[in-house]
VMD Tcl script that draws the C-alpha trace (Angstrom):
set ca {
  {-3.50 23.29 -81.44}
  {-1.21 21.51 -83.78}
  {-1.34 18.65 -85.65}
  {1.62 16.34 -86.28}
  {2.14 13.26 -88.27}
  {2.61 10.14 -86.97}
  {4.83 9.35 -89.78}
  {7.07 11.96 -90.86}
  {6.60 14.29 -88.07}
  {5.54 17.23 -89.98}
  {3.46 20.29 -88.36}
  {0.19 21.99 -89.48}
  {-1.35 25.15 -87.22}
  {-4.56 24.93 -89.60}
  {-6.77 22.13 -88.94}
  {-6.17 19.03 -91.88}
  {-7.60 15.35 -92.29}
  {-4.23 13.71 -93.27}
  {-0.57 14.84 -93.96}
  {-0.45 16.15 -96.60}
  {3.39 14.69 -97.49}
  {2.61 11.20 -96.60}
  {-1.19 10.92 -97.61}
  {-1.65 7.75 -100.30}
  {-4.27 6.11 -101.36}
  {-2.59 3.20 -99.25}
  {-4.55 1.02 -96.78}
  {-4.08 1.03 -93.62}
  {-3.56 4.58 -94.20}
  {-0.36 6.44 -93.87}
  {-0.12 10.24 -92.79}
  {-2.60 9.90 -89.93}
  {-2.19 13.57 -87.68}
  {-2.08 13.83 -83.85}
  {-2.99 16.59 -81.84}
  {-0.03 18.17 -79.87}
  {-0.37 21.14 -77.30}
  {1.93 24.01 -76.35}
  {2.73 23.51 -72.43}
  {1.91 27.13 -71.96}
  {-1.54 25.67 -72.78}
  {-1.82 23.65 -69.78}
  {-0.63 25.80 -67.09}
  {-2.79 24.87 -64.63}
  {-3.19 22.16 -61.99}
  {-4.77 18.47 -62.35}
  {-8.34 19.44 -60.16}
  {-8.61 22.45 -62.54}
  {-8.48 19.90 -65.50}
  {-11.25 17.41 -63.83}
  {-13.77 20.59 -63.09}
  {-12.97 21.89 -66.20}
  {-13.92 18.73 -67.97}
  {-10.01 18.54 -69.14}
  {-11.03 21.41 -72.46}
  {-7.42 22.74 -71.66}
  {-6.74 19.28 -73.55}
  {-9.16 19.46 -75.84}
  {-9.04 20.88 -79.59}
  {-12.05 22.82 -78.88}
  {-12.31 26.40 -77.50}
  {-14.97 26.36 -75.25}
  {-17.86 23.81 -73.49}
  {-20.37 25.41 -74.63}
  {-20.45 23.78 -78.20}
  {-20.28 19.98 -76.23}
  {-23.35 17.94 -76.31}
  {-25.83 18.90 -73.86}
  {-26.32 14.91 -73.39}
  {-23.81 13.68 -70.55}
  {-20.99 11.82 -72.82}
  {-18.26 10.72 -70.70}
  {-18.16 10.85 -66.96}
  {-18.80 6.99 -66.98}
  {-18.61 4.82 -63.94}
  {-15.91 3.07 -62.51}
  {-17.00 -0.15 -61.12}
  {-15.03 -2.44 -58.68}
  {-14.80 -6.24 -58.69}
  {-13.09 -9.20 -57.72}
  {-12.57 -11.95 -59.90}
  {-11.19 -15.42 -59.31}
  {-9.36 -17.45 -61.80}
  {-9.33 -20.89 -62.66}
  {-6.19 -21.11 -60.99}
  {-7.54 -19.52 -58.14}
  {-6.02 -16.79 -57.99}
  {-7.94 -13.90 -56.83}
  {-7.87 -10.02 -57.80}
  {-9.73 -6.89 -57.69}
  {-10.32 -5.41 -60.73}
  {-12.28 -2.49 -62.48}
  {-14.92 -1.80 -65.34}
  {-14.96 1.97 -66.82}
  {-18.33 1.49 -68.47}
  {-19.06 3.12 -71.19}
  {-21.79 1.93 -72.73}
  {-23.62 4.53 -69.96}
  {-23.06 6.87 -73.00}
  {-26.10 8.67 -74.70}
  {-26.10 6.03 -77.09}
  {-24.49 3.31 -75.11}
  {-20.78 3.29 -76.88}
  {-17.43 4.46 -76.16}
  {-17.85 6.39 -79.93}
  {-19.88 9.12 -78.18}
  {-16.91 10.77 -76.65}
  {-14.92 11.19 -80.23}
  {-18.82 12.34 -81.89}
  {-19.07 14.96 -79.16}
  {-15.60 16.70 -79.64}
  {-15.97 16.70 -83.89}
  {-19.31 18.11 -83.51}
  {-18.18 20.34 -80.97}
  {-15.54 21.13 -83.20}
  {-18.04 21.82 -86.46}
  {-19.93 23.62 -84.35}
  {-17.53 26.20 -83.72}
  {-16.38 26.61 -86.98}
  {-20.32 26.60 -88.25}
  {-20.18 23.49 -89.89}
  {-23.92 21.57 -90.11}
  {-23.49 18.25 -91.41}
  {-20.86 15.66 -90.63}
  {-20.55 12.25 -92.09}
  {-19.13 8.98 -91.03}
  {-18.41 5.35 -92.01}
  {-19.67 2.88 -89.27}
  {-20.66 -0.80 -88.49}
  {-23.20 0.96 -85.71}
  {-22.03 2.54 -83.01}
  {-19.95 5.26 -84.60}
  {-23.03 6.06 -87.15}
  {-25.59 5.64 -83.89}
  {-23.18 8.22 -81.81}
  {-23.17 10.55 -84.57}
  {-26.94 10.44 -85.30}
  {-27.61 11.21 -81.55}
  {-24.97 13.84 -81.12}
  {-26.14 15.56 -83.80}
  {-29.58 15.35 -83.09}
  {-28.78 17.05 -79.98}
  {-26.60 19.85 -81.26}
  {-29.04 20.06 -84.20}
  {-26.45 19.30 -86.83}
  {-27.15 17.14 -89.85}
  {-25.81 13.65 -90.00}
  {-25.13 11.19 -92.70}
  {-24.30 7.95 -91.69}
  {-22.61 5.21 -94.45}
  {-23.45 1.25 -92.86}
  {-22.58 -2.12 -93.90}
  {-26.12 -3.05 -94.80}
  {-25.06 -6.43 -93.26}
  {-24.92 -4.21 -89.87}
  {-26.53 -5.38 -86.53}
  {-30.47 -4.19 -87.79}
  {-30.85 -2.78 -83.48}
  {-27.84 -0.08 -84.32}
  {-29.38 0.79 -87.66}
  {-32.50 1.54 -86.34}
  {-31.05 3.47 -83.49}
  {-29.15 5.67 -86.39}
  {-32.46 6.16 -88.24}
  {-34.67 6.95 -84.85}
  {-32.14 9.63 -84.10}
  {-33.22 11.11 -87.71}
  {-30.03 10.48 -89.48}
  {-29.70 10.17 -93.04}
  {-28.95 6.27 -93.41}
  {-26.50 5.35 -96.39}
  {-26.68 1.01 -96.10}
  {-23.64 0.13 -98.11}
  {-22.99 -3.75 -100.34}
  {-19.90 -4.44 -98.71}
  {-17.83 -4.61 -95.58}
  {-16.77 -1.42 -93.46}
  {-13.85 -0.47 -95.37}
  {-16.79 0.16 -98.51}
  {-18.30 2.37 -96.61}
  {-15.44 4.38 -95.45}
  {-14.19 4.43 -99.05}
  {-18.06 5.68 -100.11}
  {-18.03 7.89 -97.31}
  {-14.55 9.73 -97.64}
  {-15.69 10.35 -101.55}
  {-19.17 11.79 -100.51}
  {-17.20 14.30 -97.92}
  {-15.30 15.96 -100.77}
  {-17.29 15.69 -103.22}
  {-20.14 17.79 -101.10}
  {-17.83 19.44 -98.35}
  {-19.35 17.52 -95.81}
  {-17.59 17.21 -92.43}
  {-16.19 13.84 -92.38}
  {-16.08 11.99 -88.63}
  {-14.40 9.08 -89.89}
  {-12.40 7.22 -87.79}
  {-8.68 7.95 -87.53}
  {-9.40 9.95 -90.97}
  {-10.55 12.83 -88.29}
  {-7.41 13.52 -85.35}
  {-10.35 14.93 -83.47}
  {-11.79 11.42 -83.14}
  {-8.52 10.17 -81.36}
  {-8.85 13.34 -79.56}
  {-12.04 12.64 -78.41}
  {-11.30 9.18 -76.96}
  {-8.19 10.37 -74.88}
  {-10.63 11.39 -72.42}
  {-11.03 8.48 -71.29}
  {-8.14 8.30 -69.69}
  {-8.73 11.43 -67.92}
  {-11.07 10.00 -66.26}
  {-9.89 7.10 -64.94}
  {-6.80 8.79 -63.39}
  {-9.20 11.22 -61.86}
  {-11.39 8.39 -60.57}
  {-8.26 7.19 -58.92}
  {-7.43 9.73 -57.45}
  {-4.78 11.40 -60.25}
  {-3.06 7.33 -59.95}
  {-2.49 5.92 -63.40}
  {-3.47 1.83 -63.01}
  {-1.60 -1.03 -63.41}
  {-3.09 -1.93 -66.76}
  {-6.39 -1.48 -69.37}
  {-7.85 -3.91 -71.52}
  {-8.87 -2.24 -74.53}
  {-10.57 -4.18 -77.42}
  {-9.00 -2.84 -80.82}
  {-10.54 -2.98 -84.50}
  {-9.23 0.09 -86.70}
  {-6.96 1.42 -83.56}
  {-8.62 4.07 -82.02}
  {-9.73 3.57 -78.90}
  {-6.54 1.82 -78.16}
  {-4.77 5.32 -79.51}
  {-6.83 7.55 -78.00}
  {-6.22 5.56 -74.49}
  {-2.43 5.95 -75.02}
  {-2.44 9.87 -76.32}
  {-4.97 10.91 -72.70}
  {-2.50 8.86 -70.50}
  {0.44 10.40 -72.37}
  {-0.82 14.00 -72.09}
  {-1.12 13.39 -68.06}
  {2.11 11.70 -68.11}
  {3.92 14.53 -70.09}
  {2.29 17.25 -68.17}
  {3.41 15.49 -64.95}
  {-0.01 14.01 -63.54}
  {1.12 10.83 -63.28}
  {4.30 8.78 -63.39}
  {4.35 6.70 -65.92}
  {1.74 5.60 -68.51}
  {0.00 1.91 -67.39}
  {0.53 -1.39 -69.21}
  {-2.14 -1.40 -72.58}
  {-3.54 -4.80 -73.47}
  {-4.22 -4.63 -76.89}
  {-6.61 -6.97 -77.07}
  {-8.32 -8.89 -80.70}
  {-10.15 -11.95 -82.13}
  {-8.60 -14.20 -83.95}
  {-10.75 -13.71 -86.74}
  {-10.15 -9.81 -86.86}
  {-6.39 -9.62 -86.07}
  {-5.17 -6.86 -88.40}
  {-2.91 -4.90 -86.23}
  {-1.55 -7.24 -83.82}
  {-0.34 -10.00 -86.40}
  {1.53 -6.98 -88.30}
  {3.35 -5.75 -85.54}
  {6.21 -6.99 -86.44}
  {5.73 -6.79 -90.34}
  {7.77 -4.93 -92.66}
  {4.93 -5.19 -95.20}
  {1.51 -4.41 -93.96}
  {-0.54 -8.14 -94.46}
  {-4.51 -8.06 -94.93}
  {-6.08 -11.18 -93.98}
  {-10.07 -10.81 -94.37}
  {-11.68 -10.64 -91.05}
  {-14.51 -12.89 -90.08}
  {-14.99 -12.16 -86.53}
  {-18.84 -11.91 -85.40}
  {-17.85 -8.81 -83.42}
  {-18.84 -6.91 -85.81}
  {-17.78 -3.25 -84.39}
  {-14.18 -4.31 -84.30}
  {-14.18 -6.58 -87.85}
  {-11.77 -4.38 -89.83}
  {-9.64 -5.71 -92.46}
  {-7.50 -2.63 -93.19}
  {-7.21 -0.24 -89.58}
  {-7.47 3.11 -90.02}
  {-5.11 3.60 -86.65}
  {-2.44 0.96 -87.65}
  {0.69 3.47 -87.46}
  {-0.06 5.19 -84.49}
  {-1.32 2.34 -82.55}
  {1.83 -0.04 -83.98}
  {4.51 3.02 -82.81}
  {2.68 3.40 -79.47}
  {2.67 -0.30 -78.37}
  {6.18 -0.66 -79.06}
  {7.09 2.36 -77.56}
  {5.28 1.72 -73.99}
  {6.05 -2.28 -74.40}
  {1.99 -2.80 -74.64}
  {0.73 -6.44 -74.84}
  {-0.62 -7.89 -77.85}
  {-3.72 -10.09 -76.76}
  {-5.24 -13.05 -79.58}
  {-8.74 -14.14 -78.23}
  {-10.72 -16.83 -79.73}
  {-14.35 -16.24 -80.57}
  {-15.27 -18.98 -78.16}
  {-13.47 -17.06 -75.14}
  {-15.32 -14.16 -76.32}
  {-18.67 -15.44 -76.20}
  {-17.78 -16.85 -72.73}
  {-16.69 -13.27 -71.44}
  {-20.15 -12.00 -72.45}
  {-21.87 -14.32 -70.46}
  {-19.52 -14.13 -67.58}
  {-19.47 -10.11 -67.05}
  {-23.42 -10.29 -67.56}
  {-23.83 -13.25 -65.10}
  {-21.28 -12.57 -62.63}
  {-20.70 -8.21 -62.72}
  {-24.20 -7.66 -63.98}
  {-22.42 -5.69 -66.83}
  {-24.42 -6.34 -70.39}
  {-21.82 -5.82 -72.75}
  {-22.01 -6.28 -76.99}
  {-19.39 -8.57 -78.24}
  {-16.73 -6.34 -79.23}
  {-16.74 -4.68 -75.48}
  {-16.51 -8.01 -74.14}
  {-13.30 -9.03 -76.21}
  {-11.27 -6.52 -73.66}
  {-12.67 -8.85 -70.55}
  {-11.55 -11.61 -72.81}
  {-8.24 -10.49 -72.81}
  {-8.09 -10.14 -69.17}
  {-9.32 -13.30 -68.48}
  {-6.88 -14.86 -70.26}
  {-3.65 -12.24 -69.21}
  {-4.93 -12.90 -65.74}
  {-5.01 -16.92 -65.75}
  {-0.60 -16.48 -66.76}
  {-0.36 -14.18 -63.54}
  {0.76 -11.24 -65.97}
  {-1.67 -8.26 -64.24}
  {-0.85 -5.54 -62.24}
  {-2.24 -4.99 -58.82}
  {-5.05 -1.96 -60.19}
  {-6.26 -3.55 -63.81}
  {-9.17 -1.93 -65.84}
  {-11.28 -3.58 -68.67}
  {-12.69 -0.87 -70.71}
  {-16.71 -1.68 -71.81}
  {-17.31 -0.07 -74.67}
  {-20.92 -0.94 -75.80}
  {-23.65 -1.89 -74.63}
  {-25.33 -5.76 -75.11}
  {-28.50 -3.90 -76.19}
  {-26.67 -2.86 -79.52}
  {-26.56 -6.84 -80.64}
  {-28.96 -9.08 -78.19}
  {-28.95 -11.54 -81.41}
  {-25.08 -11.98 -80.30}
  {-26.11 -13.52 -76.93}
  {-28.99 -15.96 -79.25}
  {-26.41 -18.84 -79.36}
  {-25.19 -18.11 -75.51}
  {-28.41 -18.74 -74.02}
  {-31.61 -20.68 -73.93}
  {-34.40 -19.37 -73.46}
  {-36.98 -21.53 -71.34}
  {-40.87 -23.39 -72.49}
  {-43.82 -21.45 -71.13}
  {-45.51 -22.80 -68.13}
  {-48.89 -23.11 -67.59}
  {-50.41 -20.23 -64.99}
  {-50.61 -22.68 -62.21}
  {-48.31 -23.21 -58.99}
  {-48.58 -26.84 -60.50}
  {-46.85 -26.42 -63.55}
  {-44.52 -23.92 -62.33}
  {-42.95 -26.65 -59.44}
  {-43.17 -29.20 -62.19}
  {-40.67 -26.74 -64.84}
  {-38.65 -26.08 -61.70}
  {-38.18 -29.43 -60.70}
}
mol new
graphics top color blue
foreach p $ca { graphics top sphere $p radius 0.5 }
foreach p [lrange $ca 0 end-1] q [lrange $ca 1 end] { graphics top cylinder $p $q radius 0.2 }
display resetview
């Protein structure tokens, strides 16, 4: 394994948070490291990767230090969906909020505590709005590792209880995210914790490459058309791009499918400084909450990577959001928190200009269980009725 920066290119062979030429105290953070492997690594063929759960791409040595809780290995659902225009399309879900602890953040917990597992590490920390902390909590309650977990106290109260029940030490935070991941990256060195935190860790990007791996497998080693992806600090969206350019540079697949980047409006952080020579901060507002970042952790490596493979840059309003929740729950049967509906957001709106491939995939990465508050304002919930056939044909009528 070696780790390379995504700014300056330079190499470590020992395993390091950031690089340690272009780490700053600068937000979004520069010197962020990427996992690169030695093709002599990956001498074998693509069904050898799929039954060995892809660990010849992995920065771990062996499966035995993974969860013993299924992360990964999500569904793949097929749909059809018709557009106001009428156009009509098949399309897919990878759903991963079938995770342990319903989020797309279980695949990057499993591979760092897989990783501090091999190298006898017991406690790992992380920054989170929810999910990440909630993965952690139940990854390491599995693996019985210690977990501390630093939270918005503002947080959805359902994922903070999820990361207590799992018997994680819960750190609620006065501030945003970015307080917490401050709090939490000072609490790692100053007690030699492990620290999980987003993009701060390469194995986290690692982690959610895999991903990928499984929907070209589920395809039958075909790359799609396109993915939605909903992006907050960046890396999902990297971790997407890395899995389908390991497959593409090992010669799995052809050519690596069309990203939609997709964000609010109110939480626009990487997509409105695309094109910036200056990184810009506006303060995001945007109710879903796991994807309200004002400084991304991911920004360089997600910023190089959508220019590089021409990805699309998707704005969503938080009205179209809301709408997509209600539509993948009431139409696909799929219960998804807001931020996991923002990437069916994107589609919807991609799809309605004609702009979508023939094989497109929304990722889901949470569940609706994490935030049912979010849905309080989508739906009404009906009076009582009496016990009586009566009163029931008189509330139906």
């Amino acid at each position: 394994m070696i780790l390379q920066c995504v700014n300056c290119g330079k190499e470590y062979n020992t395993f390091h948070y950031r690089c340690q030429a272009c780490a700053s105290s600068d937000a979004p953070p520069k010197g962020i490291l990427k996992v690169v492997y030695a093709q002599s690594d990956t001498s074998c063929d693509f069904d050898e990767l799929v039954n060995a759960s892809f660990i010849q791409l992995l920065p771990i040595e062996s499966e035995r230090f993974l969860s013993p809780l299924s992360v990964g290995k999500t569904p793949l659902y097929e749909f059809r969906y018709v557009s106001e225009k009428g156009r009509s399309l098949p399309f897919f879900v990878k759903d991963d909020s079938r995770n342990p602890t319903f989020s797309y953040k279980d695949r990057a917990s499993d591979i760092v505590c897989a990783y501090a597992a091999e190298n006898s590490i017991d406690t790992i920390a992380a920054a989170s709005t929810g999910n990440a902390g909630s993965s952690l909590a139940g990854i390491c309650a599995s693996n019985r590792q210690n977990a501390v977990v630093f939270a918005p106290a503002s947080a959805p109260k359902n994922k903070l209880l999820q990361i207590i029940s799992y018997g994680a030490r819960l750190i609620p935070v006065e501030g945003n995210y970015d307080k917490a991941f401050e709090l939490c990256n000072a609490a790692c060195e100053e007690f030699g914790w492990f620290n999980r935190n987003t993009a701060w860790n390469p194995l986290t990007i690692e982690g959610k490459k895999t991903c990928a791996f499984e929907i070209v497998a589920q395809l039958g080693q075909k790359a799609p058309s396109d993915v939605f992806v909903p992006v907050g600090d960046g890396v999902i969206v990297g971790g997407i791009y890395r899995g389908f350019e390991d497959l593409r540079n090992l010669g799995f697949i052809d050519a690596i499918p069309r990203i939609h980047a997709v964000q609010s409006v109110e939480s626009a952080n990487i997509l409105r400084n695309l094109d910036t020579q200056d990184f810009v901060m506006n303060s995001a507002h945007t109710f879903a909450d796991s994807i309200s970042v004002d400084y991304p952790a991911n920004f360089y490596m997600v910023r190089h990577m959508i220019r590089k493979y021409n990805g699309n840059p998707v704005l969503v309003e938080e009205d179209e959001i809301r709408a997509a929740m209600l539509v993948l729950a009431r139409d696909y049967g799929i219960f998804s928190e807001p931020a996991a509906a923002t990437a069916f957001a994107g589609f919807r709106k991609v799809m309605e200009s004609g702009a979508v491939g023939d094989s497109p995939i929304v990722v889901n990465t949470g569940s609706g269980l994490k935030d049912p508050a979010a849905f309080a304002s989508n739906v009404a919930m009906p009076a009582p009725v009496k016990p009586t056939l009566e009163a029931l044909l008189e509330s139906m009528s």
